[in-house]
PDB file of N, CA, C, O and CB in Angstrom:
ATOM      1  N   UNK A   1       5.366   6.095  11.268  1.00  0.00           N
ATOM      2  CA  UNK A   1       4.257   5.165  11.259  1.00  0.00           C
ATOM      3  C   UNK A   1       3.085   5.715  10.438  1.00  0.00           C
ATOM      4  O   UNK A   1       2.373   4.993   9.740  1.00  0.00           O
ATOM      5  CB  UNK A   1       3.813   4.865  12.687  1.00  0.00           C
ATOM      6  N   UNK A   2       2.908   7.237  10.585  1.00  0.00           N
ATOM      7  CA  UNK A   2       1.835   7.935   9.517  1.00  0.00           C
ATOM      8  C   UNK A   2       2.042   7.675   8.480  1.00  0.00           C
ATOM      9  O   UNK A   2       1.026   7.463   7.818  1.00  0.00           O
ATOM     10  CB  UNK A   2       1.698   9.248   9.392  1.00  0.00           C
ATOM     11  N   UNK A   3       3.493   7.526   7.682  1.00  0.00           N
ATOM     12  CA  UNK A   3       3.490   8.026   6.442  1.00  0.00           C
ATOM     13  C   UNK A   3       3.274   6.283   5.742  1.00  0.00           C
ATOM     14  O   UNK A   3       2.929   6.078   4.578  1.00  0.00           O
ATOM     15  CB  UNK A   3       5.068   9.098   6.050  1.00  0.00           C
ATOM     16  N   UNK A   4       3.618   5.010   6.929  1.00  0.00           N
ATOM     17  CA  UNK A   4       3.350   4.117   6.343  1.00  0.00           C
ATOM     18  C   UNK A   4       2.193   3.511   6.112  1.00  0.00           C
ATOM     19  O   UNK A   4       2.134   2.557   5.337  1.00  0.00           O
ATOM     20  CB  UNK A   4       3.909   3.579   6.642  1.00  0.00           C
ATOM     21  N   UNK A   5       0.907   4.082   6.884  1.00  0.00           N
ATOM     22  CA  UNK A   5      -0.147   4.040   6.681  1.00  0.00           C
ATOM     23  C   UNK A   5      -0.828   4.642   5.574  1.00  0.00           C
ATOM     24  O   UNK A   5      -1.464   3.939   4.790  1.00  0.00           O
ATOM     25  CB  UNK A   5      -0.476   4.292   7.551  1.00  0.00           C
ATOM     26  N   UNK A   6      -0.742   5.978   5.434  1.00  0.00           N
ATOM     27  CA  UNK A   6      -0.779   6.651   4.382  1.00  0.00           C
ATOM     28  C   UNK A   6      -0.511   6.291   2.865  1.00  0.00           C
ATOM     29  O   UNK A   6      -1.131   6.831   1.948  1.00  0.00           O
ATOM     30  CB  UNK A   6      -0.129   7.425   4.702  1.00  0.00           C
ATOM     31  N   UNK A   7       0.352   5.443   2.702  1.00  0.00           N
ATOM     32  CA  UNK A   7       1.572   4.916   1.836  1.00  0.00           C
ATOM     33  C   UNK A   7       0.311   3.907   1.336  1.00  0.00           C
ATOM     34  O   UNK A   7      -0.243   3.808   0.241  1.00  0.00           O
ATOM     35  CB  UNK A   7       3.301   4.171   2.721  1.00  0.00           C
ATOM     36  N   UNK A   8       0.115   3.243   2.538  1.00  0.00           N
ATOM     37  CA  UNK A   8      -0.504   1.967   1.943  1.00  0.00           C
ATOM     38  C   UNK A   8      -2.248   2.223   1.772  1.00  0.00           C
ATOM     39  O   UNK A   8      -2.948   1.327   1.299  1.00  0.00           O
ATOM     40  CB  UNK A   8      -0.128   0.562   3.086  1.00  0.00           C
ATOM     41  N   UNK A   9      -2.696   3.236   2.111  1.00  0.00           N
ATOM     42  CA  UNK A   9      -3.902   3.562   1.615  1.00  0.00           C
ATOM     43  C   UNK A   9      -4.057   4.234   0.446  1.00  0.00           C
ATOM     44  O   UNK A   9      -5.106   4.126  -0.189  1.00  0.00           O
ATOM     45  CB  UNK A   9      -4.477   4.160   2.409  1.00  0.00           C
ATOM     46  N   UNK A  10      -2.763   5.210  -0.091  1.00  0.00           N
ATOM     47  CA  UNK A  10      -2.942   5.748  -1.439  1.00  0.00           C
ATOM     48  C   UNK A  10      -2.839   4.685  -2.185  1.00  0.00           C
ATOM     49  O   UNK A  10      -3.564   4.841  -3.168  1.00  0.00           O
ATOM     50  CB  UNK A  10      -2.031   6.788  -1.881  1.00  0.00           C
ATOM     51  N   UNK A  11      -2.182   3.460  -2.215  1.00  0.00           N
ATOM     52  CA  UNK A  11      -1.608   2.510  -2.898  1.00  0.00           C
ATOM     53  C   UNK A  11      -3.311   1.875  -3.188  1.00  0.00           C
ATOM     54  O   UNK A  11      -3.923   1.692  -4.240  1.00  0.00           O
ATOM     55  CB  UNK A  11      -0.269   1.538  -1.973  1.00  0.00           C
ATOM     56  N   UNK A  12      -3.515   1.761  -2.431  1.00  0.00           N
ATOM     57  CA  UNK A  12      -4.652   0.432  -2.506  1.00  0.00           C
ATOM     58  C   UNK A  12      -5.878   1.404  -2.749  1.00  0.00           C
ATOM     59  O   UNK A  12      -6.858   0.684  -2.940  1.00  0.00           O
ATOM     60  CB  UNK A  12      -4.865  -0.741  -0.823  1.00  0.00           C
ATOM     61  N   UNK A  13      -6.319   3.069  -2.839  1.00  0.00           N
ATOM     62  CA  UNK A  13      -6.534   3.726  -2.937  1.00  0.00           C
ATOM     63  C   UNK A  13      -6.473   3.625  -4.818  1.00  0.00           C
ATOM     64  O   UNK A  13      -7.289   3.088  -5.567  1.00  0.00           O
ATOM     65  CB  UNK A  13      -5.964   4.393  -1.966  1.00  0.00           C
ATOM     66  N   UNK A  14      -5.585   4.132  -5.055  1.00  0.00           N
ATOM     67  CA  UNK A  14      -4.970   4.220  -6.368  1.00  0.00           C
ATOM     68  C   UNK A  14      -4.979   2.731  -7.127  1.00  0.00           C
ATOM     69  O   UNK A  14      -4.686   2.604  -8.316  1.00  0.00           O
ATOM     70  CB  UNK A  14      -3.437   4.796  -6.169  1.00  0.00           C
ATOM     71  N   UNK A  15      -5.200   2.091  -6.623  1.00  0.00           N
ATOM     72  CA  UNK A  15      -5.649   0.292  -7.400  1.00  0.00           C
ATOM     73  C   UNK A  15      -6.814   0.657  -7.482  1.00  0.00           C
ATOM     74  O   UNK A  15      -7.191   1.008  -8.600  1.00  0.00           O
ATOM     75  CB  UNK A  15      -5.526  -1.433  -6.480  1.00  0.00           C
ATOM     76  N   UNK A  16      -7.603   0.694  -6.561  1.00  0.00           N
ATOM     77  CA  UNK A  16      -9.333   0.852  -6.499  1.00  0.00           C
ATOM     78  C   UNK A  16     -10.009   1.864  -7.511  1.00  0.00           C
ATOM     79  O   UNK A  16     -11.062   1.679  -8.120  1.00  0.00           O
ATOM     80  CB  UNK A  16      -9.821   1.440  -4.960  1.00  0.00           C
ATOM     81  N   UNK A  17      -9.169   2.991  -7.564  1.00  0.00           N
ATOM     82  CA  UNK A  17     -10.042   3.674  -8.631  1.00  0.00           C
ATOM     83  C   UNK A  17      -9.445   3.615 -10.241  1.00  0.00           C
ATOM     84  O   UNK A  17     -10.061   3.833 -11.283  1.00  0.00           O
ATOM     85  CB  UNK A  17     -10.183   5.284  -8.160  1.00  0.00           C
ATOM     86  N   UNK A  18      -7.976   3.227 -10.036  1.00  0.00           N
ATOM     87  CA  UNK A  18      -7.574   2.297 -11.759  1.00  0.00           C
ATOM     88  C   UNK A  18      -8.902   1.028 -11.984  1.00  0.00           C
ATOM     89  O   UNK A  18      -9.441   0.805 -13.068  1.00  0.00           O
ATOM     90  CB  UNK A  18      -5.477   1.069 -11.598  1.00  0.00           C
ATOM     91  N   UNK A  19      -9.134   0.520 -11.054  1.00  0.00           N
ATOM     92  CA  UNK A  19      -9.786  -0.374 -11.530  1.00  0.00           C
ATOM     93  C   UNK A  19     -11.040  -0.014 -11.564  1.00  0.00           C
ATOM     94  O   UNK A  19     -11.753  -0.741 -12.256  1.00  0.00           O
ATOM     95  CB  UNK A  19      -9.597  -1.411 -10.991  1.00  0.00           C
ATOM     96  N   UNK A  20     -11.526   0.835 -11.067  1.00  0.00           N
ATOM     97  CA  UNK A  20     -13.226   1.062 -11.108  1.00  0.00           C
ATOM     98  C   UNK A  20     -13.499   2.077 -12.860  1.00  0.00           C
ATOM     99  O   UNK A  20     -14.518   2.142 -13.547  1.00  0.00           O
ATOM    100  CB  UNK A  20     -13.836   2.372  -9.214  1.00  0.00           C
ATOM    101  N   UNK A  21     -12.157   2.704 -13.074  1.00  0.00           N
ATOM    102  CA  UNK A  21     -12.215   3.087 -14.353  1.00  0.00           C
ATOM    103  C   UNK A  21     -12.442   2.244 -15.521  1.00  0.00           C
ATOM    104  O   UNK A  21     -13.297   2.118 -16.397  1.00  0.00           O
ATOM    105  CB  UNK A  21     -11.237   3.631 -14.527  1.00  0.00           C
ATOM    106  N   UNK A  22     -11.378   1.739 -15.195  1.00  0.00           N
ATOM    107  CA  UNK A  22     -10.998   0.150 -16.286  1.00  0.00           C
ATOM    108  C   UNK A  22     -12.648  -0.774 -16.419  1.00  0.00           C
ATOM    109  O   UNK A  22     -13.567  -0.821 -17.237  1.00  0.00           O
ATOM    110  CB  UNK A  22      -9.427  -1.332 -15.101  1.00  0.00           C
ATOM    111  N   UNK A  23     -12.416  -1.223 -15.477  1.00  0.00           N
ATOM    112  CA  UNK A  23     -13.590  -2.218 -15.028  1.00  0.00           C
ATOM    113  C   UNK A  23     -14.794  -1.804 -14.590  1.00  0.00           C
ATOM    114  O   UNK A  23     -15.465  -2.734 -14.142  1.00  0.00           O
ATOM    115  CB  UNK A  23     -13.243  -2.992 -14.027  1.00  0.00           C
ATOM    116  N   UNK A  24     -15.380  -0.612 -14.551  1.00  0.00           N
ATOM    117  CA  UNK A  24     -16.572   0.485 -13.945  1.00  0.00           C
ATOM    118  C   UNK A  24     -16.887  -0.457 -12.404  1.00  0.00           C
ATOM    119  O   UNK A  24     -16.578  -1.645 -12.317  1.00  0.00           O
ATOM    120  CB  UNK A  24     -18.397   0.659 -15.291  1.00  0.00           C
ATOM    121  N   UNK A  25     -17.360   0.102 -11.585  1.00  0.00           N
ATOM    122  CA  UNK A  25     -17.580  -0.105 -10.120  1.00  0.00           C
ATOM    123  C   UNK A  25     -18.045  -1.533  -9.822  1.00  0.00           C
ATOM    124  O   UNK A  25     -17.703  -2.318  -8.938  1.00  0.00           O
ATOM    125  CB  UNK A  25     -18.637   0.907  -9.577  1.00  0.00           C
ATOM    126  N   UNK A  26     -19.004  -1.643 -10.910  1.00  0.00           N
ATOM    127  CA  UNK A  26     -19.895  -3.039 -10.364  1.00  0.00           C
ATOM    128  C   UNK A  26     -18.591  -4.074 -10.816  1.00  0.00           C
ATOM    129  O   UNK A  26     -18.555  -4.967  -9.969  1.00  0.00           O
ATOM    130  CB  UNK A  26     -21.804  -3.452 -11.406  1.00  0.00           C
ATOM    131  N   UNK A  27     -17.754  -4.232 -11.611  1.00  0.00           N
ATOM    132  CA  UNK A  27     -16.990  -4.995 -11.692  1.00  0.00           C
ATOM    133  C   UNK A  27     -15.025  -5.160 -10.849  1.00  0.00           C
ATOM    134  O   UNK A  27     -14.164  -6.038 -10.902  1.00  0.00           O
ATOM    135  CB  UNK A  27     -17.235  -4.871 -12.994  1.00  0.00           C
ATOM    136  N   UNK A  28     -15.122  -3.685 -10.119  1.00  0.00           N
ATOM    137  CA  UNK A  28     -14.320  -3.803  -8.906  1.00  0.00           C
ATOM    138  C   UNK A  28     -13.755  -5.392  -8.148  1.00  0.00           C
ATOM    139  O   UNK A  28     -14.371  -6.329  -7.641  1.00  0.00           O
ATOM    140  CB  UNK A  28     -15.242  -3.056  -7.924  1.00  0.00           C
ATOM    141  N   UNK A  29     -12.788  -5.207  -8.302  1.00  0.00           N
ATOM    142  CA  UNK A  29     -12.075  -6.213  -7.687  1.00  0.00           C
ATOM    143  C   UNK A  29     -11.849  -5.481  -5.916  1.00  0.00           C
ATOM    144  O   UNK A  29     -10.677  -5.141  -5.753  1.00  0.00           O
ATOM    145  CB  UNK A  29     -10.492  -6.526  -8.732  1.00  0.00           C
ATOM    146  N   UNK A  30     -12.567  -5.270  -4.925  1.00  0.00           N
ATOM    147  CA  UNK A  30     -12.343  -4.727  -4.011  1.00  0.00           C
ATOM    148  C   UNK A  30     -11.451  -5.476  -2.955  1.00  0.00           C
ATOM    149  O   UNK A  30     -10.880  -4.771  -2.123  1.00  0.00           O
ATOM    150  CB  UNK A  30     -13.431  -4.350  -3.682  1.00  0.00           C
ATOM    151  N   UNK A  31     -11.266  -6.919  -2.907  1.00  0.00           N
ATOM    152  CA  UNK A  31     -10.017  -7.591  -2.092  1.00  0.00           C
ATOM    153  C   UNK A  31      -8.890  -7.314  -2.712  1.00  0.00           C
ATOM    154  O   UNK A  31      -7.818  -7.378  -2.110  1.00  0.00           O
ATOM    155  CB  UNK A  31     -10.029  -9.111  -1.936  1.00  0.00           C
ATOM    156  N   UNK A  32      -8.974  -6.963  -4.017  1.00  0.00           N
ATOM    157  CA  UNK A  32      -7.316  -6.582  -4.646  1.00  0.00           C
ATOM    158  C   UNK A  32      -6.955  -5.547  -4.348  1.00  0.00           C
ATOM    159  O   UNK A  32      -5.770  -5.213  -4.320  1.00  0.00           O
ATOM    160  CB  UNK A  32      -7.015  -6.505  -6.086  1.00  0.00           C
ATOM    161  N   UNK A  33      -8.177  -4.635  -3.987  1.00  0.00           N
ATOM    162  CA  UNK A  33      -7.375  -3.107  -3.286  1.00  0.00           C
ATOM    163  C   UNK A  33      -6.558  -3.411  -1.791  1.00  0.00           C
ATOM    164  O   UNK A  33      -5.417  -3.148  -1.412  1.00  0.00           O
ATOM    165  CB  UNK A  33      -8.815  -1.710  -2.828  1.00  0.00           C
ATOM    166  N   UNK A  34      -7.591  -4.015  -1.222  1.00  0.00           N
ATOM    167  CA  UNK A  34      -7.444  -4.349  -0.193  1.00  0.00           C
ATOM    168  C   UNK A  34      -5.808  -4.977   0.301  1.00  0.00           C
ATOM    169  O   UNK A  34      -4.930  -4.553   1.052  1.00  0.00           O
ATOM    170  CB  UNK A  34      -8.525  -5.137  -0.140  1.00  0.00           C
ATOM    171  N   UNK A  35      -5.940  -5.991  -0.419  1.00  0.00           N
ATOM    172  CA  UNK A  35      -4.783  -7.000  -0.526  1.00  0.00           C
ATOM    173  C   UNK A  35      -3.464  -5.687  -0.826  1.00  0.00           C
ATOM    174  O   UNK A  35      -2.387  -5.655  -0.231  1.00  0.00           O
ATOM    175  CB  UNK A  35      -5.096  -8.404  -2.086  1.00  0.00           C
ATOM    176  N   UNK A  36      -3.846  -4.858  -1.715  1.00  0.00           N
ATOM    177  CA  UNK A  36      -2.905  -4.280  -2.410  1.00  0.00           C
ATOM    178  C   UNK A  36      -2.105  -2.969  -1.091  1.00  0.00           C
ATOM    179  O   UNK A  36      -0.945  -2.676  -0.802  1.00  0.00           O
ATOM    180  CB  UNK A  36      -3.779  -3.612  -3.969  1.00  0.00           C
ATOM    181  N   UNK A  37      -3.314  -2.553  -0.664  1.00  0.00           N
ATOM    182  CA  UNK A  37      -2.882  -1.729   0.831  1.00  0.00           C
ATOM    183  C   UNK A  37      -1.933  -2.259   1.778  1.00  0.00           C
ATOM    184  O   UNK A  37      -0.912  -1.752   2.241  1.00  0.00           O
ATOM    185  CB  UNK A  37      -4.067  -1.563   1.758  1.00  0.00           C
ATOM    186  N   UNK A  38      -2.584  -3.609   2.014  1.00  0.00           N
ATOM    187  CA  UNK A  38      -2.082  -4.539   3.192  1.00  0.00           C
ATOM    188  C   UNK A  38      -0.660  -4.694   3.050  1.00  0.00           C
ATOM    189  O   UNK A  38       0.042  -4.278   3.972  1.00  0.00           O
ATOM    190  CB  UNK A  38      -2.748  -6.001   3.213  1.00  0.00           C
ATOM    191  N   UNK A  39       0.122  -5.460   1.599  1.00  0.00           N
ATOM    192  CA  UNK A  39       0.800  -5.729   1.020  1.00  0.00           C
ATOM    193  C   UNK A  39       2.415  -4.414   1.218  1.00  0.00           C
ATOM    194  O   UNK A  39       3.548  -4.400   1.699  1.00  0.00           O
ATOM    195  CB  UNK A  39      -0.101  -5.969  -0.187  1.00  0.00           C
ATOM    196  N   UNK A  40       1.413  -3.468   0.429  1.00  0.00           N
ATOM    197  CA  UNK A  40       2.311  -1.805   0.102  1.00  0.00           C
ATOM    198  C   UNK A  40       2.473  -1.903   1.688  1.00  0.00           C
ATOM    199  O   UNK A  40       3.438  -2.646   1.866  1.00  0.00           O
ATOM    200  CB  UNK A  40       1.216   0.055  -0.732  1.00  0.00           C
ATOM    201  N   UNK A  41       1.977  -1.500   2.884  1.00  0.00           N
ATOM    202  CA  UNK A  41       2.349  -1.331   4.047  1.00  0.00           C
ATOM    203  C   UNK A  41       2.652  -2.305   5.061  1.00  0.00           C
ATOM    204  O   UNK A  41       2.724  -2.191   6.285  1.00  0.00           O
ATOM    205  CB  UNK A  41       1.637  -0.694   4.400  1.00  0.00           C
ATOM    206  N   UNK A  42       2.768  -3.007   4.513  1.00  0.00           N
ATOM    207  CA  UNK A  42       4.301  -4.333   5.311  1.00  0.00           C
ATOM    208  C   UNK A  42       5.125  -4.411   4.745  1.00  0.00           C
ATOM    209  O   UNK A  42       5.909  -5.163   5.323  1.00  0.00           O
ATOM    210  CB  UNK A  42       4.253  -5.934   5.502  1.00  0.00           C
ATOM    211  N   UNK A  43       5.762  -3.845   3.279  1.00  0.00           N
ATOM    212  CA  UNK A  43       6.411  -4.109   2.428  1.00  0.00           C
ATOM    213  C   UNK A  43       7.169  -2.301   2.783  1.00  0.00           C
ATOM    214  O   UNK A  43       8.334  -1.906   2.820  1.00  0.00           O
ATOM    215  CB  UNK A  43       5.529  -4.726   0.952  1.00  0.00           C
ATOM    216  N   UNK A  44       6.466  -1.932   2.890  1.00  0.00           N
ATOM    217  CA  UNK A  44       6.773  -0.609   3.372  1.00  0.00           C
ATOM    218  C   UNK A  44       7.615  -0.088   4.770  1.00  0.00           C
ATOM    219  O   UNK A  44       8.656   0.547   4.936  1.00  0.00           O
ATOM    220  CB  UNK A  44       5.562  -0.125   3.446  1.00  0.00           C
ATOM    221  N   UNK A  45       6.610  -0.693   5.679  1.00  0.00           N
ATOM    222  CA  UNK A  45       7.161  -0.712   7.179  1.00  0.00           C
ATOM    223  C   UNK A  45       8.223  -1.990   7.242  1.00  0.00           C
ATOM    224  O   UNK A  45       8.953  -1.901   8.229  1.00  0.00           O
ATOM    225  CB  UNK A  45       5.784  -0.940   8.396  1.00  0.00           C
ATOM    226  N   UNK A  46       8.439  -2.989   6.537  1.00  0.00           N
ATOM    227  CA  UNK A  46       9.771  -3.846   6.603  1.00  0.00           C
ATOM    228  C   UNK A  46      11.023  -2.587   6.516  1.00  0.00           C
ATOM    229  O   UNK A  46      11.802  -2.226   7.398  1.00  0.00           O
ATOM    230  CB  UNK A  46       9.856  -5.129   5.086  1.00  0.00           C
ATOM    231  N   UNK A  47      10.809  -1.901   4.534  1.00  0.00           N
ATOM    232  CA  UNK A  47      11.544  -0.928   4.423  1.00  0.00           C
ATOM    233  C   UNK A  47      11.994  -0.175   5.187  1.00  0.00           C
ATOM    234  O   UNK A  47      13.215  -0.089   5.320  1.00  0.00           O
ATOM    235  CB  UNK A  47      11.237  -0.427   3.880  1.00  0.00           C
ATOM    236  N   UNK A  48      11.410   0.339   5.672  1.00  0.00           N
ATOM    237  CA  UNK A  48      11.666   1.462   6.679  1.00  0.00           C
ATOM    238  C   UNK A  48      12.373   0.919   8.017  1.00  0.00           C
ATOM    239  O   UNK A  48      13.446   1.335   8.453  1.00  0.00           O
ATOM    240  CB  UNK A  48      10.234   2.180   7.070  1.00  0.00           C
ATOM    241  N   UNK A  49      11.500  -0.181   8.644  1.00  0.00           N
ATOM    242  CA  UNK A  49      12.120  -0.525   9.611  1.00  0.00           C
ATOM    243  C   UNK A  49      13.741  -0.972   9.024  1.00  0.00           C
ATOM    244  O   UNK A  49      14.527  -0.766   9.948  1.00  0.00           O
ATOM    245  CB  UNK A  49      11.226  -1.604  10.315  1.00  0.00           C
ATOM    246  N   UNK A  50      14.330  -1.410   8.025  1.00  0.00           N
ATOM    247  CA  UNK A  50      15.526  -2.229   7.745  1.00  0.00           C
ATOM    248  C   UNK A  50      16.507  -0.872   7.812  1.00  0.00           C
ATOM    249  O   UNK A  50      17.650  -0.752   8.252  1.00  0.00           O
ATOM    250  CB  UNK A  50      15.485  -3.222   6.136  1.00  0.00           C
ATOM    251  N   UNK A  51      15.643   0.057   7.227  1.00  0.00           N
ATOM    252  CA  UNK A  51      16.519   1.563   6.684  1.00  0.00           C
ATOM    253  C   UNK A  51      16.708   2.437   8.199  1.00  0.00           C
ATOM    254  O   UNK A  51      17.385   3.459   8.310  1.00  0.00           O
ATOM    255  CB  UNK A  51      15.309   2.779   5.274  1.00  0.00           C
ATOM    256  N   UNK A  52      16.088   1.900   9.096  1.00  0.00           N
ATOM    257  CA  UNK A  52      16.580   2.751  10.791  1.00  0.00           C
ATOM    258  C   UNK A  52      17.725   1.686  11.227  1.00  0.00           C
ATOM    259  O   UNK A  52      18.869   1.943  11.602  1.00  0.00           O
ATOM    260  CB  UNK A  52      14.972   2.804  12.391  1.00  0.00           C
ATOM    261  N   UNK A  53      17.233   0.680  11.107  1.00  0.00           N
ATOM    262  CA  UNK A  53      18.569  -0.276  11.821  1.00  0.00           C
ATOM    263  C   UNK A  53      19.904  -0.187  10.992  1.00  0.00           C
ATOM    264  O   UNK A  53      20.970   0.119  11.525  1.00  0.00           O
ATOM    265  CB  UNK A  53      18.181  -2.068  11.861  1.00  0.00           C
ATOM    266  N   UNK A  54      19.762  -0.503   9.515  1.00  0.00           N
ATOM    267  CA  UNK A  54      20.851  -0.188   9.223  1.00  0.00           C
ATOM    268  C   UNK A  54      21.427   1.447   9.642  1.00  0.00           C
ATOM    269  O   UNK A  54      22.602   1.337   9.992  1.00  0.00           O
ATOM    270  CB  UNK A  54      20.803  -0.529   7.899  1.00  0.00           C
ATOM    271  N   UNK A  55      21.060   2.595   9.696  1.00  0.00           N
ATOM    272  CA  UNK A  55      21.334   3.364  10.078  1.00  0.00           C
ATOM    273  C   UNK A  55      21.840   3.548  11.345  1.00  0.00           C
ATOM    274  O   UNK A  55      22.720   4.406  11.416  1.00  0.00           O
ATOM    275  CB  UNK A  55      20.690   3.790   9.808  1.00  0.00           C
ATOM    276  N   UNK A  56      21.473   2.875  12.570  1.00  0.00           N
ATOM    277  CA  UNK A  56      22.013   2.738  13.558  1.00  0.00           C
ATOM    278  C   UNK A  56      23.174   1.937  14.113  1.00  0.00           C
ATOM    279  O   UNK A  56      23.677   1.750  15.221  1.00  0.00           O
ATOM    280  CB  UNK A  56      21.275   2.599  13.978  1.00  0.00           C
ATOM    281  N   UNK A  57      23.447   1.427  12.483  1.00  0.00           N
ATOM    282  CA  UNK A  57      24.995   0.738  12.558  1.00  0.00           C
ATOM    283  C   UNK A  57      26.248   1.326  12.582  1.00  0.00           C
ATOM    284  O   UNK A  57      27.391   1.070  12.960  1.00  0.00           O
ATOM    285  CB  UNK A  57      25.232  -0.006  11.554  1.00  0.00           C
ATOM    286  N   UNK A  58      25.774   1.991  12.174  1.00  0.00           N
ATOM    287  CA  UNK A  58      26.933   3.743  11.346  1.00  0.00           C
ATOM    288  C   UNK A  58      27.223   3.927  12.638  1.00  0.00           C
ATOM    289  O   UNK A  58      27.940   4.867  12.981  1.00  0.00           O
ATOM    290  CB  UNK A  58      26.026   5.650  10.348  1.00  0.00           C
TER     291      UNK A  58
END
């Protein structure tokens, strides 16, 4: 559960400061980081969750 949290804060982390480079701060898209976290860690924890169950088929 850490690492999917983690996962999704470097992610949306790592959008936020591509874009504050690109675009300097005042022009930050800050719901796209946002969005982009949210996204990476349900997309993440689906993963993971699919990759224990299938494993527990074996």
């Amino acid at each position: 559960m850490k690492s999917i949290i983690f996962f999704g804060i470097g992610a949306g982390l790592g959008s936020a400061i591509y874009q504050a480079f690109v675009h300097g701060i005042s022009e930050t898209d800050w719901y796209r980081a946002v969005i982009v976290a949210l996204f990476t860690m349900l997309f993440y924890g689906l993963y993971a969750g699919f990759k224990r169950w299938a494993s527990k088929e074996d």
